[in-house]
N, C-alpha and C positions, 0 to 999 in steps of 0.2 A: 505545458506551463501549469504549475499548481494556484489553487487558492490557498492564500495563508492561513486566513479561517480555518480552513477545512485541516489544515496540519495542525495548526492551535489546540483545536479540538480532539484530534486522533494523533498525537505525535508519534506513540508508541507503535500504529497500524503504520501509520508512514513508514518510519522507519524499518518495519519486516519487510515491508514492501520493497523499501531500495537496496536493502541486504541480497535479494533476491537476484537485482542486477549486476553484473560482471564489475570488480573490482569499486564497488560502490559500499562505505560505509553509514552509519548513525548518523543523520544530518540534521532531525527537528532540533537539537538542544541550544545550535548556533542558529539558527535560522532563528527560534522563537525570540532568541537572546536578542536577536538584531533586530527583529520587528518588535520586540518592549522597549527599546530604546528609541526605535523610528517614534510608536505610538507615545511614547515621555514627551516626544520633540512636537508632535502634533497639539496637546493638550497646554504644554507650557507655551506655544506658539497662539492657540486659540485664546487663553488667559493675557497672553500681551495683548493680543488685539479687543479686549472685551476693557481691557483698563485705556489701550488708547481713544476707545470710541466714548467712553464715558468722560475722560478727562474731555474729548473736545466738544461733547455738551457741557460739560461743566461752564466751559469756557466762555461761554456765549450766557453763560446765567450771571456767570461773575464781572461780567461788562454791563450786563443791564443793570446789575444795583450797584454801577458805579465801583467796583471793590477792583480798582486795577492792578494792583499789586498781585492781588491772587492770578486775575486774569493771565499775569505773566507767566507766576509759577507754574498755573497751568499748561501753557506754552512752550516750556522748557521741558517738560515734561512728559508731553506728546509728542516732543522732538527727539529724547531719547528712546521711547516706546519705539517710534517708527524705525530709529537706527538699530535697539535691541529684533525688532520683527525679521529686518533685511538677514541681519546673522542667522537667524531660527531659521529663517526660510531659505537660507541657504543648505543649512544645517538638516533639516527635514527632506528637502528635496535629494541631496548628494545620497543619504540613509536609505530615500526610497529606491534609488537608482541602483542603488548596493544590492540591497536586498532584490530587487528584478530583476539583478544579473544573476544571483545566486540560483533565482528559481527556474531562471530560464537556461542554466545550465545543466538541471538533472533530469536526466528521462523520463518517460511515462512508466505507471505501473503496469504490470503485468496482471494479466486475469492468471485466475484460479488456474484455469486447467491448462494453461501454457506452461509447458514439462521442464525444471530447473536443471539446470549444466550452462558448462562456461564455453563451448562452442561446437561451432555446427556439430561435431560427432557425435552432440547430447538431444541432435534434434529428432523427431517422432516420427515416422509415416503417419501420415491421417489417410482414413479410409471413407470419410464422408460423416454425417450423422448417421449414431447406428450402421455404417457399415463395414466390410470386413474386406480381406484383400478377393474374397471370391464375386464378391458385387463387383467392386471395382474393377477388376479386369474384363466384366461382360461389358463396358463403355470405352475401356483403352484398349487402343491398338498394341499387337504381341509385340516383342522386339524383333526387328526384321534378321534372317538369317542370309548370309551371302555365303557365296560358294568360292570366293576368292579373299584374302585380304581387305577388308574395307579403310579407305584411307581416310584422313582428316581432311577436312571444308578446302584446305586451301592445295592441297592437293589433288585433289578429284579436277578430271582433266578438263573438263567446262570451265572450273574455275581459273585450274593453273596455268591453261591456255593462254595467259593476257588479260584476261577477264577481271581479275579479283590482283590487281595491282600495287601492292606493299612501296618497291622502289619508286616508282615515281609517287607515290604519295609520301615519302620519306625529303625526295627531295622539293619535295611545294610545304609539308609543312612539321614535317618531323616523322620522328616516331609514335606507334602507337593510333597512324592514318591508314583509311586506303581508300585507292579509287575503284570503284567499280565500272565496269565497260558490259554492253554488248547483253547478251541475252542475259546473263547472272545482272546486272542491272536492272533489266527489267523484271527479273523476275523478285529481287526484291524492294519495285514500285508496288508486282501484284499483292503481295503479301500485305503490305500497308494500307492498298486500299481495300482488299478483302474482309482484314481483319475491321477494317471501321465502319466498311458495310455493314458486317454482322451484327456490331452492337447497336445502329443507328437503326438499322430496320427490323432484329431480332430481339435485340437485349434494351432496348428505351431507353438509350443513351443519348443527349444532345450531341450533336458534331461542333465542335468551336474552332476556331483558329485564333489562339491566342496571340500575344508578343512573347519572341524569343529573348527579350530582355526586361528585366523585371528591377523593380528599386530594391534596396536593403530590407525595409519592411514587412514586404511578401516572402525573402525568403526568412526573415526572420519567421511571420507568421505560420509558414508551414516546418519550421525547425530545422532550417538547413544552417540560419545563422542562431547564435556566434559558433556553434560548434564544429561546423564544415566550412568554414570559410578557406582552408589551405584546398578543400576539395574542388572549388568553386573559381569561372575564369570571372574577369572583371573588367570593363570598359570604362574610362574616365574616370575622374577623382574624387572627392570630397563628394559635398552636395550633389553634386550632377554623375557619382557611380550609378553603372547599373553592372548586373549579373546578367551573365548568360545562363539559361534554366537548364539545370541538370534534370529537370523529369516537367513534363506537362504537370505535375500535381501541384506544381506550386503555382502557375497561372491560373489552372482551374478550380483549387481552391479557393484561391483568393478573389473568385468572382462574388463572395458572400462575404467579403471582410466589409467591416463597420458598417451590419446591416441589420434591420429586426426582419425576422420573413415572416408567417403565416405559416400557422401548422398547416396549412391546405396547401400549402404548396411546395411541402414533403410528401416523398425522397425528392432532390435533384439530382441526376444524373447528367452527369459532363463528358465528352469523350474526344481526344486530339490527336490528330497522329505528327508528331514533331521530331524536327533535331535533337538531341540533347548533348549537353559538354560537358566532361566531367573529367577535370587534373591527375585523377589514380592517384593524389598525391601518396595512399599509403598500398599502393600494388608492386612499388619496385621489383621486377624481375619477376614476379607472376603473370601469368598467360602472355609472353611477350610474340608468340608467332601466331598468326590469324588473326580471325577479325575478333576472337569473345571479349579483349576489354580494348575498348577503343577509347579515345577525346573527342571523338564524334560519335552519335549512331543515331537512329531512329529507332523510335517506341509507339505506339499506340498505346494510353494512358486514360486507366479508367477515375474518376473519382463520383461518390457519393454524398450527398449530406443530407442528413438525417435526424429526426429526432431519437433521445436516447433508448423509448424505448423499442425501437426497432433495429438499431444498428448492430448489432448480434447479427439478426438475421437475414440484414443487408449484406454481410460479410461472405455467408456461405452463397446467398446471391451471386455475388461478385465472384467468388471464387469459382462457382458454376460456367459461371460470364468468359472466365479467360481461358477454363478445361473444354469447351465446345471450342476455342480454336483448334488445339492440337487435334481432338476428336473430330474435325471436320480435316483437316491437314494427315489423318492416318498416322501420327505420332505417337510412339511409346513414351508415355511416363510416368512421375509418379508426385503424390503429395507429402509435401513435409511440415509439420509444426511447430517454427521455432521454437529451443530451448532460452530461457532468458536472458543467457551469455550470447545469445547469434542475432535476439531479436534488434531489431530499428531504434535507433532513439526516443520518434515516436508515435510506435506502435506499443498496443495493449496485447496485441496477437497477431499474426502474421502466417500465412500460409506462403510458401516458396512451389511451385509449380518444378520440376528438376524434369528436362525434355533426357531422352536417352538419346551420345550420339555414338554411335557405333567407331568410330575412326579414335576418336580417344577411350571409346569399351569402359563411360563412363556417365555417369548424368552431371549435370549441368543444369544452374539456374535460369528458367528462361521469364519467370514472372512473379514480383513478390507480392501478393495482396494482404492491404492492413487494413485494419481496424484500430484509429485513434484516439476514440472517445471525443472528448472536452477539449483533450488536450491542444489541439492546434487552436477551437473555435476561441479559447480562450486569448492567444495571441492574436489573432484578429479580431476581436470583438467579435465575432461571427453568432450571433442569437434569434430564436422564433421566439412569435407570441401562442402560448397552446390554446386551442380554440377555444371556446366558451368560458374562459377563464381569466381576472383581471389581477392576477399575480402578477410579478415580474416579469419580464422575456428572461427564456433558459438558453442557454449555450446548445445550438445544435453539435451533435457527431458527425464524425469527419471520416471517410474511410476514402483509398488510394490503390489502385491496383496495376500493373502494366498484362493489358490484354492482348498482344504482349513486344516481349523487344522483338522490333523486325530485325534486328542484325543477328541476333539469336538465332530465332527461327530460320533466315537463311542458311544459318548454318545444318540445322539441322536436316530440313529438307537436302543439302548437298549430302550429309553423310548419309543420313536413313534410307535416301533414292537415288542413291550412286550407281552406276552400272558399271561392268567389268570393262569396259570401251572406253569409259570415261566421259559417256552421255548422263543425265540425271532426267527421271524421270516428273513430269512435274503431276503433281499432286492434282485429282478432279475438279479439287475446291477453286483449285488456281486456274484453271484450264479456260475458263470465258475470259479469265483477267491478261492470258497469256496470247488472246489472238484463237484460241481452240489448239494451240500446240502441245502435243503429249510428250514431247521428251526435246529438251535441249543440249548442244553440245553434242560429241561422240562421232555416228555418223548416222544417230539417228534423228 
């Protein structure tokens, strides 16, 4: 969400800026237009009420020297002021609402160095700060080589055993479900508590367990409404809706809505490992076999908040935070840098983690980390006070990251440690989480 001001001021930056985003054109010249209008209705609105206050002093002077007749006038006069006020303030408020829907439908900007194209094919490898693809491969795992065919997740035979269950989750609750059984169950329990170990004991993450169901203005505040609302499922009506949370970042963000903090008590870090639900309303007929786009999954879900001038560097933090999973899981992959046609609503930058799975001889998103700015603190009022300073409280930055989706990563680990038997091998990392078991399924 923008300030107005702030466009008032720069309209012509504004608007490079929103050129920048996919299919987004020139918007300060209507938006200024609507907010001189709004600010007409505020000033003509303060001016009624500056004559009704005075007319009814007046009132009370024109009685004590006996002049009733004015008394009257006066009377009638404050009576129209008050019915002219009820229109203005109608008038004023519908204007602001206009204009707060306008603003809260356009994206964030993009930085500088987030690379311009209209989708993913326009998106970058990143190699870190300063570094190249030959750094980078001394921390990632190679891509694993098999000496047979390697198959997809949901055939590799641990899985396909009964294990990883399509039809009967079809019939309990549609398409786009599944149930898990049996070792491939547990072994994507370990995965989720592993991953939240790491950050809790490694990476100084709080552990939360939020609510799976949140009001309209949390997810308004992290930008999922009005824009995603077809994405999004919903429980009861009117007043009493709630939302089922498609990602932990909007519980855990909004643990700092309409709040002032204390610069001392930046960064917070938040970290949950949850359900999440999400309609695919616009994935018809993409990944429709296995588990990669589900209406249910589990995520481990990082968020940060920050002051501005740190969250840069919170960023590649974070992004460090969710590449020590795979790196401790022995996964190949790699980093991408959205182009501004692929990037988030509201993200200023966004780094995509893309795990390698051998069965589709492809990568795959398995974690998106952003960096928001303002822009959400602004929907929730979300702001610190900077230390020793008695300015204003500033809007803290807000950054979101998934460290990462466990229904992903299970994926992956079936295809990267698949065995020619149809055992999968499990990962070191996972090995205390599994009982000390080194391979499941097969006959081994």
């Amino acid at each position: 969400m923008f300030d107005i001001k702030w466009i008032r001021e720069n309209p012509h930056a504004f608007d490079r800026a929103m050129s920048r985003r996919k299919g987004l054109y020139p918007t300060a010249a209507a938006l200024l237009e609507l907010d001189e209008t709004r600010r007409a209705a505020i000033l003509h609105l303060n001016e009624l009420q500056e004559h009704r206050n005075k007319a009814s002093k007046e009132i009370g002077q024109a009685v004590a020297s006996g002049n009733q007749a004015e008394a009257e006038r006066l009377k009638i006069a404050v009576s129209l002021s008050k019915a002219a006020i009820q229109v203005e303030e109608r008038q004023e408020k519908e204007l602001g609402e206009d204009l707060t829907q306008r603003l809260a439908e356009l994206p964030n900007i993009a930085f500088d160095d987030v690379p311009d194209g209209t989708d993913e094919t326009d998106n970058v490898e990143y190699f870190g700060r300063n570094g190249s693809p030959q750094t980078a491969a001394k921390v990632r795992a190679p891509k694993p080589s098999f000496s047979f065919a390697p198959k997809e997740h949901y055939e590799v035979g641990v899985a396909a055993n009964g294990n990883m269950d399509f039809e009967i989750a079809a019939k309990l609750s549609g398409s786009r479900f599944v149930v898990l059984k049996g070792q491939v169950a547990r072994l994507e329990r370990a995965l989720g508590h592993f991953m939240l170990d790491l950050h809790t004991t490694e990476h100084g993450y709080l552990e939360v367990q939020p609510p799976l169901l949140v009001k309209d203005d949390a997810l308004f505040g992290t930008d999922k409404l009005p824009k995603f609302e077809e994405d999004l499922f919903f429980v009861g009506h009117g007043d009493g809706r709630l939302g089922l949370i498609p990602t932990a970042e909007v519980p855990l963000t909004n643990l700092v809505r309409e709040s002032i903090l204390a610069e001392k008590e930046l960064p917070l870090r938040f970290t949950a490992l949850t359900p999440c639900f999400r309609s695919e309303a616009g994935s018809a007929g993409r990944d429709t076999r296995g588990m990669l786009r589900q209406h249910q999954f589990n995520k481990v879900e990082m968020v940060s908040i920050t002051t501005p001038e740190t969250s840069v560097d919170e960023h590649e933090r974070m992004l460090t935070c969710a590449e020590t999973v795979l790196q401790k899981l022995g996964l190949h992959y790699r980093v991408m840098n959205l182009c501004t046609g692929d990037l988030g609503f509201g993200a200023r930058k966004t780094y995509d983690l893309e795990v390698w799975l051998p069965g589709q001889d492809t990568y795959r998103e398995i974690s998106s980390v952003s960096v928001c700015g303002d822009f959400q603190a602004r929907r929730m009022d979300a702001r610190y006070r900077p230390a020793g300073e008695k300015q204003a409280p500033r809007f803290v930055h807000t950054l979101n990251g998934s460290g990462t989706a466990v229904g992903r990563c299970l994926i992956a680990v079936l295809e990267n440690y698949q065995q020619e038997d149809g055992s999968v091998l499990v990962p070191d990392a996972l090995q205390p989480y599994m009982g000390g078991l080194k391979s499941i399924g097969g006959r081994g």
